[in-house]
C-alpha positions as CSV (number, residue, x, y, z in Angstrom):
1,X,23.1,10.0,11.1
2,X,24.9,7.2,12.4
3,X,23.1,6.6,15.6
4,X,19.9,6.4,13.2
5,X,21.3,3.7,11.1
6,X,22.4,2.2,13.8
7,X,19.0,1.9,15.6
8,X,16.8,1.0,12.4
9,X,19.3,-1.7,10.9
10,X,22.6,-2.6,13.4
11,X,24.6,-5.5,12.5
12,X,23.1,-7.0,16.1
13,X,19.8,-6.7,15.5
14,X,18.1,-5.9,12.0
15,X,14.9,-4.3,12.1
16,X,12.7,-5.2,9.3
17,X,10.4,-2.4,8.6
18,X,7.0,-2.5,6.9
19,X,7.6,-1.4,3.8
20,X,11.4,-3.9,3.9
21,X,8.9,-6.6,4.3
22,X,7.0,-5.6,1.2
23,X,9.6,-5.0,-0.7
24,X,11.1,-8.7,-0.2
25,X,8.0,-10.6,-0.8
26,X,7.1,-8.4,-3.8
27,X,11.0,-9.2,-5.3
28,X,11.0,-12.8,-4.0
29,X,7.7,-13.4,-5.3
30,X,9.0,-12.1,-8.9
31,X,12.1,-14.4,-8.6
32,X,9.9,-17.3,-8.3
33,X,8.5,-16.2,-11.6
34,X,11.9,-16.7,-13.1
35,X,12.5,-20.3,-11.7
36,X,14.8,-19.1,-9.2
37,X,12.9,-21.6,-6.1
38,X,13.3,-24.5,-8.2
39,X,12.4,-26.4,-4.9
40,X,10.8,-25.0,-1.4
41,X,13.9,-22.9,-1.1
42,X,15.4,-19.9,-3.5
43,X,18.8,-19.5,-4.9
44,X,21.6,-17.6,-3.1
45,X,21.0,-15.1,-5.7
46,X,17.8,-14.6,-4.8
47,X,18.1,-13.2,-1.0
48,X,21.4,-11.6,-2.9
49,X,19.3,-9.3,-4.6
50,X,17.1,-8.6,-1.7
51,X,19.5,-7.0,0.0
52,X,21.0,-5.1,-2.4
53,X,17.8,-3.3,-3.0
54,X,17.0,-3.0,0.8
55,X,20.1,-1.3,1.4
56,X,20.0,0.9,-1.6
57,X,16.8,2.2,-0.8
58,X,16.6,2.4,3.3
59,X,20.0,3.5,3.6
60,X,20.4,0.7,6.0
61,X,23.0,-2.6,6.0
62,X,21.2,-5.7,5.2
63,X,22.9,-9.0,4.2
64,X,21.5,-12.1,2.8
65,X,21.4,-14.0,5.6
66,X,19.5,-11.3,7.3
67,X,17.1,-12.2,4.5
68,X,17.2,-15.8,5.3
69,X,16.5,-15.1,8.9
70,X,13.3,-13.4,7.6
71,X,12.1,-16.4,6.0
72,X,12.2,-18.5,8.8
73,X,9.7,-15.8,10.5
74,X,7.5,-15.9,7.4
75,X,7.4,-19.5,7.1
76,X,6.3,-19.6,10.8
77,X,3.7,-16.9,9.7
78,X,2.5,-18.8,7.2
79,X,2.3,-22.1,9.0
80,X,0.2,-20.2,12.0
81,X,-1.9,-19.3,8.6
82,X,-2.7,-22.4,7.2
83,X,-3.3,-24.2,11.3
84,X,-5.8,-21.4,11.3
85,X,-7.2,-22.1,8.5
86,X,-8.2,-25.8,9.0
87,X,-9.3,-25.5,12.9
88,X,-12.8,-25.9,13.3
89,X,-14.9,-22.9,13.6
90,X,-13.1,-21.1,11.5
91,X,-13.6,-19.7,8.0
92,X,-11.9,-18.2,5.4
93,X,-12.9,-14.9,3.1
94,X,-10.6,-15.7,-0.1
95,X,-11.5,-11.8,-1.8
96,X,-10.5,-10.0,1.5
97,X,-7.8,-13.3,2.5
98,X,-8.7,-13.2,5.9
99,X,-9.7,-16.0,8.2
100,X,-12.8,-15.7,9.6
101,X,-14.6,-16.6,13.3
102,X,-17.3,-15.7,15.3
103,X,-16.9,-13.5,18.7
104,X,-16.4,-16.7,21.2
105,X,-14.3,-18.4,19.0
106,X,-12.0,-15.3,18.6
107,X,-12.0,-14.8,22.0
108,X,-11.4,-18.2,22.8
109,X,-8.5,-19.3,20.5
110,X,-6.8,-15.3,21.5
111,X,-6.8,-16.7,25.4
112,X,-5.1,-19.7,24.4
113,X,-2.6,-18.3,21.5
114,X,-2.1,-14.5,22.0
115,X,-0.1,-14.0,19.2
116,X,-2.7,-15.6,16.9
117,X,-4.9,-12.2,17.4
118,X,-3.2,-10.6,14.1
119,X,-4.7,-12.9,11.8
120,X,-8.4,-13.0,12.8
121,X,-10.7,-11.3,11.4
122,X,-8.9,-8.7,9.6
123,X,-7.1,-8.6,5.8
124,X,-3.9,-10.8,5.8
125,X,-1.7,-8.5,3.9
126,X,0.7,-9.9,1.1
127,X,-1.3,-13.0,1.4
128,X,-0.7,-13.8,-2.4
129,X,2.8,-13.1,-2.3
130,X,3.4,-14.9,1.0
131,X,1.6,-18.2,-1.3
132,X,4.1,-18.2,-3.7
133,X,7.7,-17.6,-1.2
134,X,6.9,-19.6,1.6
135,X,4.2,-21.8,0.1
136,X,3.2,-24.0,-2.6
137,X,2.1,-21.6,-4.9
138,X,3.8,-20.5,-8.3
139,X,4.2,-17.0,-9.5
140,X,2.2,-16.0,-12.8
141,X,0.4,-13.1,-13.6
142,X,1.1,-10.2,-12.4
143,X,4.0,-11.7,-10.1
144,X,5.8,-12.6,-12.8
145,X,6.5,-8.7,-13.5
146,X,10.0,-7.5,-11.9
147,X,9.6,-5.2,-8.8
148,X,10.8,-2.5,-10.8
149,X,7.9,-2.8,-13.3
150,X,5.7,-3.2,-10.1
151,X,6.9,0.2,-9.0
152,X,6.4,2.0,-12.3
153,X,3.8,0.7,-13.5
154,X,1.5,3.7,-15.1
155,X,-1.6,4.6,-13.8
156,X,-5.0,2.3,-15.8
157,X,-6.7,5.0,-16.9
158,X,-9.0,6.1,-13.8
159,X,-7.4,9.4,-13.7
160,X,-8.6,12.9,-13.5
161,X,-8.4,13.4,-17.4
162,X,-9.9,10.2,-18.4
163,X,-12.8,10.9,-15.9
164,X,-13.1,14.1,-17.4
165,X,-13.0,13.0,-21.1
166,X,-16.1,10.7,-20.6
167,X,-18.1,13.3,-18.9
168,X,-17.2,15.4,-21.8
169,X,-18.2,12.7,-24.7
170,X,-21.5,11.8,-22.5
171,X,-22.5,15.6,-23.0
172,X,-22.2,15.4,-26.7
173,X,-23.3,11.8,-26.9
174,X,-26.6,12.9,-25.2
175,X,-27.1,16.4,-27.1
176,X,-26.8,14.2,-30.2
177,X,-29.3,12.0,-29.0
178,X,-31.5,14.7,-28.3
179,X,-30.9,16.1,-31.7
180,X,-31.8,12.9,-33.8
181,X,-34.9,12.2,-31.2
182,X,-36.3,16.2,-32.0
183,X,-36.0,15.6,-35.7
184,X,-38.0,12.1,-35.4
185,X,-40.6,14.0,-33.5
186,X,-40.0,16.8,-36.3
187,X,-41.1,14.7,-38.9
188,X,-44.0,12.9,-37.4
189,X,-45.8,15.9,-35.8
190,X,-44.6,18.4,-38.3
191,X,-43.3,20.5,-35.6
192,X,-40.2,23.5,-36.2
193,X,-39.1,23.3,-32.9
194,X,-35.3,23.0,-32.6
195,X,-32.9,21.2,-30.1
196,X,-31.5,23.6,-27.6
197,X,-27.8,23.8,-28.7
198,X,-25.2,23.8,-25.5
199,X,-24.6,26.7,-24.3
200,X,-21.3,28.8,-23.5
201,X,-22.2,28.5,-19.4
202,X,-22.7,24.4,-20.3
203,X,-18.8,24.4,-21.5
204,X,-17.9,26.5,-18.6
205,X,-19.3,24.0,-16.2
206,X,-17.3,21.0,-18.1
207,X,-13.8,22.3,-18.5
208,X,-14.0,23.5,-14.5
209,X,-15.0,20.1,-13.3
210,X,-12.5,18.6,-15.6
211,X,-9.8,21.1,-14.3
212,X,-10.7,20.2,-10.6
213,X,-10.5,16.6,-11.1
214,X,-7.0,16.8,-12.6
215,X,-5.9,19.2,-9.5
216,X,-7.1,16.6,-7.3
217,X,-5.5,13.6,-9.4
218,X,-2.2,15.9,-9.3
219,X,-2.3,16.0,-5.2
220,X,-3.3,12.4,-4.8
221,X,-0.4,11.4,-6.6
222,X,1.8,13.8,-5.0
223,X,1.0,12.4,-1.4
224,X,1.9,9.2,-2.2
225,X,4.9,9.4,-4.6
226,X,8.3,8.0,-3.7
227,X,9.6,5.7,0.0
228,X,9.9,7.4,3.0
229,X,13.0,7.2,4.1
230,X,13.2,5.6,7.7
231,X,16.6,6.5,8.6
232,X,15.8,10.4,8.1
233,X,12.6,9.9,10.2
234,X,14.2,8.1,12.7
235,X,16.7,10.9,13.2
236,X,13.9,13.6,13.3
237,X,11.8,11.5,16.3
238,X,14.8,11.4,18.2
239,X,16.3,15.0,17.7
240,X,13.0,15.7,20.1
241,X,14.9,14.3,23.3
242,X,16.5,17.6,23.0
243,X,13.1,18.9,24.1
244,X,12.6,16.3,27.7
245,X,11.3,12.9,25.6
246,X,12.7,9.9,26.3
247,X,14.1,7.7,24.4
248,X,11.8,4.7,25.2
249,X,8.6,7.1,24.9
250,X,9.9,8.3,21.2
251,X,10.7,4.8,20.0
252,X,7.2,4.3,20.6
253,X,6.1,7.1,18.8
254,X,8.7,6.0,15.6
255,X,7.5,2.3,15.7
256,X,4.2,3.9,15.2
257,X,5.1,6.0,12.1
258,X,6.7,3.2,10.7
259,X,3.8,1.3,10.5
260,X,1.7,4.3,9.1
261,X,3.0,5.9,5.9
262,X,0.9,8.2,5.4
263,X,1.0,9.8,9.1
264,X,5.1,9.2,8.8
265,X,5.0,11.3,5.7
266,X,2.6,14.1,7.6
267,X,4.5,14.3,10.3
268,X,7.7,15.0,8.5
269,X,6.3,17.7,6.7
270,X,5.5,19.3,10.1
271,X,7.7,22.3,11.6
272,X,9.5,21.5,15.4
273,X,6.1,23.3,17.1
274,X,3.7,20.7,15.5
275,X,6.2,17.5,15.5
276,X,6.0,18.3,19.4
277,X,2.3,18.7,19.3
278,X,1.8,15.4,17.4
279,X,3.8,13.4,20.0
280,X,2.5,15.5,23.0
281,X,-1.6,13.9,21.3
282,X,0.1,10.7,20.6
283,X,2.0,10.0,23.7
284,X,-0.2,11.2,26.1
285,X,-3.7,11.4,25.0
């Protein structure tokens, strides 16, 4: 257990993981909302907090200065950002916040800054939280909610049920429709004919689609509930050197999971046979 904590957040060396990296800018972004970057920098408080969280919930040591190193990488991010921004040739997509160029100026500005290749032409991720903790921007709206909040926050209604409900109400919206239209027709062409009422099959149909779509609301929430924790699947990836990996060729393989959730979450749900088989198609295919 050590040797994972160790590797993933050492005094030496901290490594800040994906979802470390949300986490701050999500909480700094919400201390800005309280006043607490009165200037272009934030209380001691602030990075404080940061790394009480990041520790509780990795498992890992992290300090506040570690958290003050991290802002000088973001504010070089955001820097490299902005440049980008104002260079000719370029453009900027403010719904999908990502700078924009055609193929020969991609090309061209990649050759010349190599590093400047993750932030063309694909989403710049956090981009309204990086605005308000390394920027000029202000918190409001939704920033201005605590991280907690963020983390809780209940679901807006697009579930299974509420999907359900209205295909429920639009079935006996239209057969009263259909009712009140017959009866017009009644009258006028003094017709007996009567509105087909719905049938037992017709509520069979609705309550198994609106059973189905709850079972799949239930499994998509599932997947995604709760943080992987890093230190665990660091331990796992590495237990496979038992098995003739390297260390260097499994590194690879974690830095990859660590950046994909979702796979990281799959592949610690696997038994030892398919772990093996996933880094035997990752590693080598």
């Amino acid at each position: 257990m050590s040797k994972g904590k160790d590797k993933v957040g050492g005094s030496k060396q901290f490594r800040w993981l994906p979802p470390m990296h949300e986490m701050m800018l999500k909480i700094l972004a919400e201390e800005a909302g309280k006043g607490n970057k009165p200037s272009s920098t934030f209380r001691a408080g602030s990075f404080a907090l940061v790394a009480k969280e990041i520790t509780a919930q990795f498992g890992v040591e992290c300090y506040p200065s570690y958290v003050d190193n991290r802002m000088q990488t973001l504010r070089t991010m955001w820097s490299t950002i902005q440049t980008l921004r104002k260079k000719s040739g370029f453009g900027w997509d403010d719904n999908l916040k990502m700078i924009t160029c055609d193929a020969k100026t991609y090309q061209e500005e990649v050759k010349a800054h190599r590093k400047h290749v993750d932030y063309l032409n694909k989403k710049i991720d956090f981009y309204d939280e990086l605005a308000i903790v390394v920027g000029k921007d202000t918190a409001t709206g939704g920033f201005s909610k605590s991280y907690v909040d963020l983390e809780n926050e209940p679901d807006n209604g697009d579930s299974a049920e509420f999907v359900a409900s209205n295909v429920e109400e639009g079935e006996v919206e239209k057969g009263k429709n259909d009712v009140e239209s017959s009866t017009t027709r009644s009258g006028i062409s003094k017709s007996h004919k009567r509105t087909r009422a719905p049938s037992t099959a017709d509520d069979s149909v609705l309550t198994d689609l609106s059973d189905q779509l709850k079972e799949i609301a239930v499994a998509l929430k599932e997947i995604n509930r709760g943080l992987v924790d890093y230190t665990a699947l660091y331990n796992e990836v590495m237990a496979l050197m038992a098995d003739g990996y390297s260390e260097d060729m499994l590194t690879t393989a974690f830095d990859h999971l660590c950046e994909n959730e979702k796979t990281a979450r799959g592949f610690l749900a696997k038994n030892a046979r398919l772990r093996k088989l996933w880094i035997d198609g990752f590693l080598f295919s």
